[in-house]
N, C-alpha and C positions, 0 to 999 in steps of 0.2 A: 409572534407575527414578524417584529424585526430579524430573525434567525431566517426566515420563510425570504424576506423581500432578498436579504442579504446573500444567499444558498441562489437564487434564482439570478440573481445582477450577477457571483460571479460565474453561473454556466453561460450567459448571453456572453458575457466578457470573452468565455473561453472559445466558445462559437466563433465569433467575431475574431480570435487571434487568428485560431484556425483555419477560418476562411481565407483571411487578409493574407496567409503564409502560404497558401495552396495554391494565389494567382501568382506568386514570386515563380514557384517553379517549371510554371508554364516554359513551351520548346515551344521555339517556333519552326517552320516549316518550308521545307521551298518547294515551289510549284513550276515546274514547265509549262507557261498557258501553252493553251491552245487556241487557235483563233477560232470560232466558231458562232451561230446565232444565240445571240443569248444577248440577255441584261443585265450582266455583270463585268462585261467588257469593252469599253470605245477605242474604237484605232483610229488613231487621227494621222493623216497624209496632208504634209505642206505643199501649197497649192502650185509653189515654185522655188527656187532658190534662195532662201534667203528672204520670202516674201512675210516671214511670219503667220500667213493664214494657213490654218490646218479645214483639211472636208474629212468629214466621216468618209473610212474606207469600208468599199463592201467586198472586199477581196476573204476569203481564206487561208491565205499562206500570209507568214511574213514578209513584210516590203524585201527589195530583194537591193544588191549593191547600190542605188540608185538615191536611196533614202539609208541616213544614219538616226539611230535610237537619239532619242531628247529626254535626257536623263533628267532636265532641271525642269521640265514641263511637265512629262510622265509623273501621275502620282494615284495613291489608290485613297476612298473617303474615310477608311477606317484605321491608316495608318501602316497597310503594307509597304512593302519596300521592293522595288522593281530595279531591275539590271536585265543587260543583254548578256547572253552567253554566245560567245562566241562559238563555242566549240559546236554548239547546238543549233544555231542561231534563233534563238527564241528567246523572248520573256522569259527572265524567271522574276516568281514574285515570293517572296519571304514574310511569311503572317503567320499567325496564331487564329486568325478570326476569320470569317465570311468577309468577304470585300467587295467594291464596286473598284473599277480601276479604268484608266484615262491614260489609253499610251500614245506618244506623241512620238512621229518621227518627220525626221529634216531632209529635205529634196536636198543630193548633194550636186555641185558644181554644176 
């Protein structure tokens, strides 16, 4: 019976390495959002220069010269990682997982 418990503790063991070693080699991903309706995206628009308050925007494009990305505000709930491209001018978002995400940009001048 000890051979039995012993033979089975170390396959769970091995299980368990295995798995543990199989989320290390996770890639993560980058994503061009796109604005669109949906529930996995808030765009937030500062309501003036400088004023700190953001409103839900209901626009489909990205904000345009007018407003700059707020990288310290923008953040996603599962721990993506959001940047503006320039070249693009778009969100990108950098995950591994399904997200919710909270982009914030700044009324400029």
């Amino acid at each position: 019976m000890k051979k039995i418990i012993i033979s089975l503790s170390i396959i769970v063991l091995l299980g368990v390495i295995v798995f543990l070693d199989k989320d290390k080699d996770v890639e993560s991903n980058s994503y061009s959002l796109k604005l669109e309706a949906s529930n996995v995206l808030a765009l937030k628009l500062e309501t003036s220069p400088g004023s700190g308050i953001y409103e839900d925007a209901t626009t489909t494009s990205w904000p345009d010269s007018n407003y700059s990305f707020n990288s310290n505000l923008s953040r996603c709930e599962n721990g993506s990682v959001l940047t503006w491209d320039e070249a693009s001018s778009a969100v990108v978002m950098n995950s591994t997982v399904s997200d919710k995400c909270y982009i914030y940009f700044d009324m400029v001048g």
